[in-house]
C-alpha positions as CSV (number, residue, x, y, z in Angstrom):
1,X,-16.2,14.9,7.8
2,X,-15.5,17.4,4.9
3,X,-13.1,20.0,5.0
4,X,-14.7,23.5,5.5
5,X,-13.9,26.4,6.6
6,X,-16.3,27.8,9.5
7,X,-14.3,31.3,10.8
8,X,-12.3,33.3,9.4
9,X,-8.8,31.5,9.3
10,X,-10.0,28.4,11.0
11,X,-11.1,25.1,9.5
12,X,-12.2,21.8,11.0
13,X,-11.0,18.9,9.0
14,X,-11.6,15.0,8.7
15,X,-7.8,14.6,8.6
16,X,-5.2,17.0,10.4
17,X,-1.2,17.4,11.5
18,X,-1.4,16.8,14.9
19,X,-4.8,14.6,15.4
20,X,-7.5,14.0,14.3
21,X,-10.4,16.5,14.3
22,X,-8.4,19.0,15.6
23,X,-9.0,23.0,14.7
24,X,-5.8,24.2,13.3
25,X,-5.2,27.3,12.0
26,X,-4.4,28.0,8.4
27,X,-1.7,30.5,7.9
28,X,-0.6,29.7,5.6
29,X,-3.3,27.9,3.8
30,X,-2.7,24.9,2.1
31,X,-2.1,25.4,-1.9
32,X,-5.0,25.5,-4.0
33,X,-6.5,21.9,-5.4
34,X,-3.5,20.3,-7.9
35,X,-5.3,20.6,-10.9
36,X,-6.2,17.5,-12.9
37,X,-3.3,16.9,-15.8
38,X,-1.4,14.5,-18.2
39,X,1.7,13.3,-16.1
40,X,5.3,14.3,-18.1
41,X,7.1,13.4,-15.1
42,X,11.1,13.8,-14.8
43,X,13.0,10.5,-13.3
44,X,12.9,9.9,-10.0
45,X,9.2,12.1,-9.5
46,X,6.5,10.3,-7.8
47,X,2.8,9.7,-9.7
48,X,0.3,9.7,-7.1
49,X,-3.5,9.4,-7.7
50,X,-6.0,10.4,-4.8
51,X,-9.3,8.6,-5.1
52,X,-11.3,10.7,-2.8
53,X,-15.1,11.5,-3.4
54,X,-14.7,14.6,-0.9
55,X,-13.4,16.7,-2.9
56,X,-12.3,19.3,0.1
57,X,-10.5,16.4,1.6
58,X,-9.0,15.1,-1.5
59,X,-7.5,18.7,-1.9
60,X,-6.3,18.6,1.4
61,X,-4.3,15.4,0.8
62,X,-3.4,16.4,-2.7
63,X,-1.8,19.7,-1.2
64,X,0.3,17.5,1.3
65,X,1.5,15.5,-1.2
66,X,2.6,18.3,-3.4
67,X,4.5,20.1,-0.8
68,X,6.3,16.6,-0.2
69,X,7.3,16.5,-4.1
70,X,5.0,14.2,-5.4
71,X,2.9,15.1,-8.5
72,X,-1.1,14.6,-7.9
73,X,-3.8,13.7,-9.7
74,X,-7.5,14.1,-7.8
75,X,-9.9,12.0,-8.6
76,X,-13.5,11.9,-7.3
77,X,-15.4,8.7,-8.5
78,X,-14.2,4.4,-9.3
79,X,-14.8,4.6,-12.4
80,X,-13.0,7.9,-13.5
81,X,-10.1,6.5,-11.0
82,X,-9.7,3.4,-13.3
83,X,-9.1,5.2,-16.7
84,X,-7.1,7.8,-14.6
85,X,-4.3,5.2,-13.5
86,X,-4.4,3.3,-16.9
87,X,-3.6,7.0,-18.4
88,X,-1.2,8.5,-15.6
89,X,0.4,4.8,-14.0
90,X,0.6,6.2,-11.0
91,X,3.3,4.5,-8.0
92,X,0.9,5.3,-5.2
93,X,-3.0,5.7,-4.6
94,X,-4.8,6.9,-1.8
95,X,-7.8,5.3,-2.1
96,X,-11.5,5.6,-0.6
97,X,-13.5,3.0,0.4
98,X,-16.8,4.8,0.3
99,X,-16.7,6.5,-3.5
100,X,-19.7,6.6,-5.8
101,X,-20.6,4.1,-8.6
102,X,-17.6,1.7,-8.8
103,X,-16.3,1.6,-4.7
104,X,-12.8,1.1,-3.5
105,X,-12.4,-2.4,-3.0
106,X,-13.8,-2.7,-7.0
107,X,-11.8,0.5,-8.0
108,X,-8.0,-1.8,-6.5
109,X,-9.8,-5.3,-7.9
110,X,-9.9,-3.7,-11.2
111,X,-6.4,-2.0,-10.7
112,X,-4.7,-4.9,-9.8
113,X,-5.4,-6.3,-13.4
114,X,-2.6,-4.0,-14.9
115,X,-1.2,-2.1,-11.9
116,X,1.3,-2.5,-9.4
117,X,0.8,0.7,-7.6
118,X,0.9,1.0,-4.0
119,X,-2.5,1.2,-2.4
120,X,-3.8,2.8,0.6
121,X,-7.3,1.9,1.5
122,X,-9.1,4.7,3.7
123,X,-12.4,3.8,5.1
124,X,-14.7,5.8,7.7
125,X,-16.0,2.6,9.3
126,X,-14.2,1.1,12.2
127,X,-15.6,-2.5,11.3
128,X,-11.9,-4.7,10.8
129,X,-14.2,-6.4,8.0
130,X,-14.5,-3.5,5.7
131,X,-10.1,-2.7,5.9
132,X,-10.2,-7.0,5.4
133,X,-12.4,-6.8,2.4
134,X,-10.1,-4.1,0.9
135,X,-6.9,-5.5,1.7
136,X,-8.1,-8.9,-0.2
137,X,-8.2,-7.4,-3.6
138,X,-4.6,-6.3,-3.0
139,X,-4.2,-3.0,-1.2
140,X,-1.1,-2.6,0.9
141,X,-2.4,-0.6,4.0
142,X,-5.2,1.0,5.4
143,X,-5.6,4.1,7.2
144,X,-9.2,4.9,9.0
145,X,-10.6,8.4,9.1
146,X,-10.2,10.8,10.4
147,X,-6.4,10.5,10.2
148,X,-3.3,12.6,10.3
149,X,-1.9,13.6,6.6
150,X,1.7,13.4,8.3
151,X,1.3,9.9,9.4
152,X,-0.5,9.3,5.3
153,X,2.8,10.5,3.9
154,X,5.3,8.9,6.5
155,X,3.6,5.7,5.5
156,X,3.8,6.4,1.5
157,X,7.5,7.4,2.0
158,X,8.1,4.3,4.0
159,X,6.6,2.4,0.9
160,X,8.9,3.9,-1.5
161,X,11.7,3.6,0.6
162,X,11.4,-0.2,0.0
163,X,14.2,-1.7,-2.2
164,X,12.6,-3.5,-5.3
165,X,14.0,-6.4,-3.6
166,X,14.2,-7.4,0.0
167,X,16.2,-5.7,2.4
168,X,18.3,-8.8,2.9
169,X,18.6,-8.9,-0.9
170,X,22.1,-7.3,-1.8
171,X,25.2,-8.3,-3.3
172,X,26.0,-12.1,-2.7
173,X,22.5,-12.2,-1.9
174,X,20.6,-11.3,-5.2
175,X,20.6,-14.7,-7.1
176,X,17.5,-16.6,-7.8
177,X,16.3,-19.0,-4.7
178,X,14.2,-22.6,-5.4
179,X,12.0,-24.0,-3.2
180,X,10.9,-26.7,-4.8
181,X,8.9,-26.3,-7.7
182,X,8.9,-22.3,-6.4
183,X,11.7,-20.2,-7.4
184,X,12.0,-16.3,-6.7
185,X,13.7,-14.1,-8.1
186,X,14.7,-11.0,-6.3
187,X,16.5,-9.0,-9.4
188,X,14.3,-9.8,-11.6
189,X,11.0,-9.6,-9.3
190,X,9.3,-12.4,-10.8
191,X,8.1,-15.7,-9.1
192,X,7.4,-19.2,-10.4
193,X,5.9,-22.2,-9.8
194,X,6.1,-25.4,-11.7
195,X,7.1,-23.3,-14.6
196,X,4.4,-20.9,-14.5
197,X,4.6,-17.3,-13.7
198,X,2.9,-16.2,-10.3
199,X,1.5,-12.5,-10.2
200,X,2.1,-11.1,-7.2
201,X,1.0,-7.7,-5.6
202,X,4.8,-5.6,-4.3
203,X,3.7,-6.1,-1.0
204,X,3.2,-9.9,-1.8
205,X,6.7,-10.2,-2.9
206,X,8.6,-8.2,-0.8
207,X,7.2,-10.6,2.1
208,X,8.0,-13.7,0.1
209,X,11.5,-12.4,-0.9
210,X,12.1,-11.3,2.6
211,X,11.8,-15.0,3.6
212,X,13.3,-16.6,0.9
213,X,16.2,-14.5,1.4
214,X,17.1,-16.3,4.8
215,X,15.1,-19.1,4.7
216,X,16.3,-20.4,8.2
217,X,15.2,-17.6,9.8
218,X,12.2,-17.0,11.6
219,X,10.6,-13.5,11.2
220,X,8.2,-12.0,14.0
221,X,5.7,-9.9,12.3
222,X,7.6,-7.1,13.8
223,X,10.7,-7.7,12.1
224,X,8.6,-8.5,8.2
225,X,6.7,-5.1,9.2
226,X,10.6,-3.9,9.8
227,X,11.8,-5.1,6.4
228,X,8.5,-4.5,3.9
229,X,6.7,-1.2,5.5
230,X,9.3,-0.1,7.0
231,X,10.4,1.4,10.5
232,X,8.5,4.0,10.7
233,X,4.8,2.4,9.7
234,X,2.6,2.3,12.6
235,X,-0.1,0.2,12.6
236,X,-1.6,-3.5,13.3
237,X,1.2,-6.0,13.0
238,X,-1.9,-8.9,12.1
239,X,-1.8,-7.1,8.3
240,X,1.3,-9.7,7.8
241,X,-1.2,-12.0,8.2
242,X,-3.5,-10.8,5.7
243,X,-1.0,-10.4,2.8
244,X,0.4,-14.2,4.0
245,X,-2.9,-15.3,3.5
246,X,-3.2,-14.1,0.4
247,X,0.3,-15.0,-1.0
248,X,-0.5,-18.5,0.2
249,X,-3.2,-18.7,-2.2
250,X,-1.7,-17.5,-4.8
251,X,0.7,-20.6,-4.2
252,X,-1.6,-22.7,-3.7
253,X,0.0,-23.2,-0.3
254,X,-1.9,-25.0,2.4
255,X,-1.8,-23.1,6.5
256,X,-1.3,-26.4,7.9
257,X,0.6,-28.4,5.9
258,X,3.2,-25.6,4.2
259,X,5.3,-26.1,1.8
260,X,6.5,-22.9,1.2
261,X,5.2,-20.0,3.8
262,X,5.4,-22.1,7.5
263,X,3.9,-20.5,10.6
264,X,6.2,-20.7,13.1
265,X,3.4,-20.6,16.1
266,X,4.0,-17.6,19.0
267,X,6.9,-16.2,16.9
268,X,5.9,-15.3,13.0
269,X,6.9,-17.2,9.8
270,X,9.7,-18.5,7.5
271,X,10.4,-20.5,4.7
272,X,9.8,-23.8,4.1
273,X,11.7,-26.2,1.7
274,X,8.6,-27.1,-1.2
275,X,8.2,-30.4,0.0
């Protein structure tokens, strides 16, 4: 549902603060739309890109994200989105599932070809195969509509608070770890296998470097959440086992017979040795 106003001072809105499909009133209002620009940005400032065909509720989201210190690009169609991020590399996009020409799932398939931008999907559809589908071509989280922009932002925040290696990975703990013919690299962020470099989505190797880290250790889906999304994500603790699925492909890793990623079943996962 768009963003519109319908009274004087009152809007209803697809996403809100407090709920969703709430009437809140707008005093103040939210800044005008960021307006579309070449990102100069200082250290430490945060690129986002927000790939929404609504353009009410991409200014909506945009405005958020402002206030929060974060420059914004809008973006209202896949195919503009694509030369967008190879012009700004952005470090987060809020993606739409449902955008004209080029969709979301082949807007992050295409991204994922020379970004490693955090993604979150946003879909209108409740079907669990449509947030599936988009988290296969390597988006890192989801988030149905309508939805609050607090709980967006929280969930961003979370992302960036990540380390670029696990949380596990410090000190002592930051040298190179084999498995086999695997060997990851938390410094460095790179994985290989038989000699050959493995791309990897952040998500992807936080989760692997997580369990490389302690490879004894058996991690609930609770505790990776804990560690890659942070404490403060809220959500369905089965998206472990999407991005597992897909890192197990990646290394050419069999469910069954693991040699790397092990199930561990009514608890979670952990490392296995490569053999």
């Amino acid at each position: 549902m768009s963003a519109r106003p319908i009274a004087r001072g009152w809007a209803w809105v697809g996403c809100c603060d407090d709920g969703p499909m709430a009437e809140t009133q707008q005093t103040p209002s939210p800044p005008d739309r960021p307006v579309a620009r070449p990102f100069a940005s200082p250290a430490g400032v945060v690129r986002a890109m927000v790939v929404e065909d609504e353009e009410s509720l991409a200014s909506l989201i945009g405005s958020y994200l402002e206030r929060e210190g974060f420059e914004v690009r809008l973006v209202h169609d896949g195919a503009a989105a694509v030369r967008a991020a190879r012009e700004v590399d952005p470090d987060i996009v809020v993606l739409d599932l449902g955008l004209p020409g080029l969709d979301g799932v082949e807007v992050c398939r295409q991204l994922r070809t020379f970004s490693d931008a955090y993604v979150v999907m946003l879909t209108a559809r409740e079907d669990e195969v449509d947030k599936l589908i988009g988290l296969s071509v390597g988006a890192d989280d989801y988030m149905t509509k309508p939805f609050s922009p607090r709980e967006l932002v929280a969930r961003l925040r979370a992302m960036l608070r990540r380390p670029r290696m696990s949380p596990a990975g410090r000190a002592a703990d930051q040298e190179s770890h084999r498995f086999g013919p695997l060997v990851v690299d938390p410094v460095g962020r790179e994985v290989w296998l038989d000699n050959e470099p493995v791309s990897l989505t952040r998500t992807e190797f936080d989760l692997l470097a997580t369990l490389a880290q302690r490879p004894q250790m058996a991690f609930s889906r609770q505790q990776l959440i804990e560690a890659v999304w942070g404490q403060s994500w809220v959500g369905d603790e089965h998206l472990v086992d999407v991005h597992i699925g897909h890192l197990r492909r990646k290394l050419a890793d069999d469910a069954v017979n693991a040699r790397f990623v092990r199930t561990m079943r009514g608890v979670g996962y952990r490392m296995g040795t490569g053999q």
